[in-house]
C-alpha positions as CSV (number, residue, x, y, z in Angstrom):
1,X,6.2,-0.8,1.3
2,X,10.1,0.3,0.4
3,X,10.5,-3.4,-0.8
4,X,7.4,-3.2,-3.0
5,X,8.4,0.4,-4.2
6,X,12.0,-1.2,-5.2
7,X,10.6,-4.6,-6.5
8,X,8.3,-2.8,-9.0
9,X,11.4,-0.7,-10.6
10,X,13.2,-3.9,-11.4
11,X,10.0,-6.1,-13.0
12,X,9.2,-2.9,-15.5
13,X,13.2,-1.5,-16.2
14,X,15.1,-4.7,-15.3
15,X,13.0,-7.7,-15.9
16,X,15.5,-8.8,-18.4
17,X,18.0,-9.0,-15.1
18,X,15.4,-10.6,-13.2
19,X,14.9,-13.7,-16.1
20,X,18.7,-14.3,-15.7
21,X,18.5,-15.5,-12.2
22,X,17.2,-18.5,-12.6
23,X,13.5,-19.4,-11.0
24,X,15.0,-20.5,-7.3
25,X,16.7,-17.2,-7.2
26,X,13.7,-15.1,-8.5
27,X,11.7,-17.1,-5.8
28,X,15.0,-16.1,-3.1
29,X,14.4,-12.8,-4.0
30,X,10.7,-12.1,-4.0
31,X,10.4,-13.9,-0.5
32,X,13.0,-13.5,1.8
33,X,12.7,-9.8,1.7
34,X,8.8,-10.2,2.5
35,X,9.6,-12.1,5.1
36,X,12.5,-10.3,6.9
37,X,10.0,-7.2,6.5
38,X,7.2,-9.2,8.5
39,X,9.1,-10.6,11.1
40,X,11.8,-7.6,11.6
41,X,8.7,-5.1,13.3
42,X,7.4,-8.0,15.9
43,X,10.7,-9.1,17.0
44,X,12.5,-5.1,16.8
45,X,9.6,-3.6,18.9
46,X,8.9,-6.4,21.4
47,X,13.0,-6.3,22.3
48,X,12.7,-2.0,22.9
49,X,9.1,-1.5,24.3
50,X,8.2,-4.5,26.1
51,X,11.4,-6.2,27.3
52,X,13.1,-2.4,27.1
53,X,17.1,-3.4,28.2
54,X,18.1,0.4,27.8
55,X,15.4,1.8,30.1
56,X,12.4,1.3,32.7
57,X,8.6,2.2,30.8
58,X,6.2,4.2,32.9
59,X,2.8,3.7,32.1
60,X,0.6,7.7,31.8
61,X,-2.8,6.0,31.4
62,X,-4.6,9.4,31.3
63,X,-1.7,9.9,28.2
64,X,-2.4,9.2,24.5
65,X,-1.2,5.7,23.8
66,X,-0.5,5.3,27.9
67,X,3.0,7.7,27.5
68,X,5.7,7.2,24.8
69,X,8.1,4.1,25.0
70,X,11.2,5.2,27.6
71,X,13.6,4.2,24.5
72,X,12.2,7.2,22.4
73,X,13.6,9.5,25.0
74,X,17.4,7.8,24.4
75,X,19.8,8.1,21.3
76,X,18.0,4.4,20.5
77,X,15.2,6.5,19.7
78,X,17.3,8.3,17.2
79,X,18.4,5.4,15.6
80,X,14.6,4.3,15.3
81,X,12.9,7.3,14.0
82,X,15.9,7.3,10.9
83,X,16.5,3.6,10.2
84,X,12.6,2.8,10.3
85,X,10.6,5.9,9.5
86,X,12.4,8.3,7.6
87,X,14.7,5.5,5.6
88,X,11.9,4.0,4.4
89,X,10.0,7.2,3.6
90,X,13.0,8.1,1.5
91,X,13.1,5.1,-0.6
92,X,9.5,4.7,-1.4
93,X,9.8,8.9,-2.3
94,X,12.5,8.4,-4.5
95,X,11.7,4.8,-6.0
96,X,8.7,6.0,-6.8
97,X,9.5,9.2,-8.2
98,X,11.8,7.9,-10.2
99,X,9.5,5.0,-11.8
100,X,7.0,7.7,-12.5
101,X,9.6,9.9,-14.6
102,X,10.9,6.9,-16.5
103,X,7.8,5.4,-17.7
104,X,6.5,8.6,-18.8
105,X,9.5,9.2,-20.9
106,X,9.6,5.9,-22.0
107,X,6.1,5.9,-22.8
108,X,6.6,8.5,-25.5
109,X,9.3,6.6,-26.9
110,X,8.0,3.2,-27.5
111,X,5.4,2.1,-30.4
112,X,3.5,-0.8,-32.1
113,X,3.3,-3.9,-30.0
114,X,6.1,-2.7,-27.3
115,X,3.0,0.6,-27.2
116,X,0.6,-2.2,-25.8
117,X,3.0,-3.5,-23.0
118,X,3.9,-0.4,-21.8
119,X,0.6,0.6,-21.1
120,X,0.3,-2.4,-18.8
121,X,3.5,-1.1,-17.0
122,X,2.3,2.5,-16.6
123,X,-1.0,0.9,-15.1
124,X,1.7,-1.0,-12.8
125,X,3.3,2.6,-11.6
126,X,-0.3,4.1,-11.4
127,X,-1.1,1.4,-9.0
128,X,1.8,1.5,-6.9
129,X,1.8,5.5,-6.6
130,X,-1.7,5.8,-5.5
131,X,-0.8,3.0,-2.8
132,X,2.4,5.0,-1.7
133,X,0.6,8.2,-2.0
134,X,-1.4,7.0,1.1
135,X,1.4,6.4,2.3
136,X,3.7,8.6,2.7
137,X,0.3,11.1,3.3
138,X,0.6,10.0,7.0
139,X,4.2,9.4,7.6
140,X,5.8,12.6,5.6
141,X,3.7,14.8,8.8
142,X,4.6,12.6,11.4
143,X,8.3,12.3,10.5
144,X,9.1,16.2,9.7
145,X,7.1,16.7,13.4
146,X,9.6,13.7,15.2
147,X,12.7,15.6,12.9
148,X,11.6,19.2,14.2
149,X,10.8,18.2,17.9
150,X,14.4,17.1,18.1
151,X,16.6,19.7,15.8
152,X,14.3,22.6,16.2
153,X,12.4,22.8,20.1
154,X,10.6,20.0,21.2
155,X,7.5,22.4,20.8
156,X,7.5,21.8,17.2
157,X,4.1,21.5,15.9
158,X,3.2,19.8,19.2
159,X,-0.4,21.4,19.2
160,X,-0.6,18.8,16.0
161,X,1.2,15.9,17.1
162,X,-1.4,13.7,17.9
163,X,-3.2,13.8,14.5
164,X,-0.6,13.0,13.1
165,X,0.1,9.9,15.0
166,X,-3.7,9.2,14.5
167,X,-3.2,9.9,10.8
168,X,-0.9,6.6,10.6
169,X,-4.0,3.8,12.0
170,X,-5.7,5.3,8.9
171,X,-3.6,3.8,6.5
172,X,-4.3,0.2,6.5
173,X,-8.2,1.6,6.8
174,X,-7.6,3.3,3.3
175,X,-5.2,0.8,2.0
176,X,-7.7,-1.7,0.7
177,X,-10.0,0.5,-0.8
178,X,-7.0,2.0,-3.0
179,X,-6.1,-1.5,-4.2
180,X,-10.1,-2.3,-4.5
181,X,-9.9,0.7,-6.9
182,X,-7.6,-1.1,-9.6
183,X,-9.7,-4.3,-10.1
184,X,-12.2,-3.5,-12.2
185,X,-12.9,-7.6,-12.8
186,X,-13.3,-8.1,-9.0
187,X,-15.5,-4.9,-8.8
188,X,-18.0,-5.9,-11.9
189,X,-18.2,-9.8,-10.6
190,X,-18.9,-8.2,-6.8
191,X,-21.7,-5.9,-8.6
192,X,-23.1,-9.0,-10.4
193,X,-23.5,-10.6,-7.5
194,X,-24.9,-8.0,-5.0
195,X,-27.3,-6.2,-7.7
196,X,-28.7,-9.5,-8.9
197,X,-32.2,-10.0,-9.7
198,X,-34.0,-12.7,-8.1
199,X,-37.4,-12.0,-9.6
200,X,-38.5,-14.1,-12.5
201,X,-38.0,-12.0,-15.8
202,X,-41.7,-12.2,-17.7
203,X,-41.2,-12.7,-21.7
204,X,-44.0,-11.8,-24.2
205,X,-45.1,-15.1,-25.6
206,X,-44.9,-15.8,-29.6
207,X,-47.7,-16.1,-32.1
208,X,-47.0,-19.9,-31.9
209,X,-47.7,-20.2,-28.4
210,X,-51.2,-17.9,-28.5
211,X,-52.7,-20.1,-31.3
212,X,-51.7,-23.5,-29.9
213,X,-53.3,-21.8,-26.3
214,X,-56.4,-21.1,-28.4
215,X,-56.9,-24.5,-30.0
216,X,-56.5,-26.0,-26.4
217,X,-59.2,-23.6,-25.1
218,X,-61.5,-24.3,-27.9
């Protein structure tokens, strides 16, 4: 989500930079990241909860999620909670706030034809703040209860700690109806073909057709 937040500031405010690069670069640029974000979770989480080198797990089956990972309760767990919660939740915050506050002032700069393709850019930074809204609606709670449980008492807002670890599962539930929300195409051609009418449609026949009917009765 922080790469998407980041990748959509430089296509509207720095696409000029981006045509520059050359197409294999542009192509470097757009996927690697993707793909060190897909393969970085699987591979960071397998090495501290599964295989866990800095500590022994102890499974709480009558606990939510069976206990917390032992590496949570270790200065690895500090590491964690900043580097891949509240980092990210900082750069998709300020990315976006940023892109917001730029296209509405440039917005009220621009007119004639430029007019036409901004208005296809702010649609860009309405789409990609609703998305982040959702967001950072579940992990701005959860990371402000993991900051106060450890710099404050560790009965910080415990009574709410499990919504908001439930509040995170929500978000790829909520995700696709978001996007859904911004493709008016795909919802109009879904409607078509859902609300179509399979009866035959009846048409009132023509003055031609009753008279030549007639002739053939008579």
């Amino acid at each position: 989500m922080e790469w998407i937040s980041i990748e959509r500031h430089l296509l509207i405010f720095h696409s000029g930079f981006l045509r520059n690069l050359g197409a294999k670069k542009r192509r470097l640029l757009r996927i690697v990241p993707l793909v060190l974000c897909m393969i970085w979770p699987p591979i960071y989480y397998c090495i501290v909860v599964i295989f866990s080198p800095m500590c022994e797990n102890t499974r709480y089956f009558d606990n939510l999620l069976c206990g917390l990972p032992c590496y949570l309760m270790t200065s690895w767990g500090t590491f964690d909670l900043f580097f891949n919660v509240i980092f990210p939740v900082l750069i998709i915050s300020i990315f976006n706030l940023a892109l917001m506050v730029r296209v509405i002032n440039q917005s009220s700069m621009v007119v004639g034809r430029v007019q036409n393709n901004w208005r296809k850019q702010k649609k860009l930074a309405l789409q990609l703040g609703m998305i982040s809204f959702v967001y950072l609606a579940a992990w701005i709670p959860l990371s402000i209860d993991h900051l106060g449980q450890i710099y404050i008492g560790p009965n910080f807002l415990l009574a709410h700690s499990d919504t908001f670890n439930f509040l995170v599962y929500l978000v790829p539930l909520v995700l696709p109806i978001v996007c859904l929300m911004w493709m008016h195409k795909l919802i109009i051609k879904l409607k078509s073909r859902l609300f179509r009418q399979n009866g035959a449609m009846v048409l009132p026949a023509n003055d031609t057709t009753c008279q030549r009917e007639r002739r053939r009765i008579g």
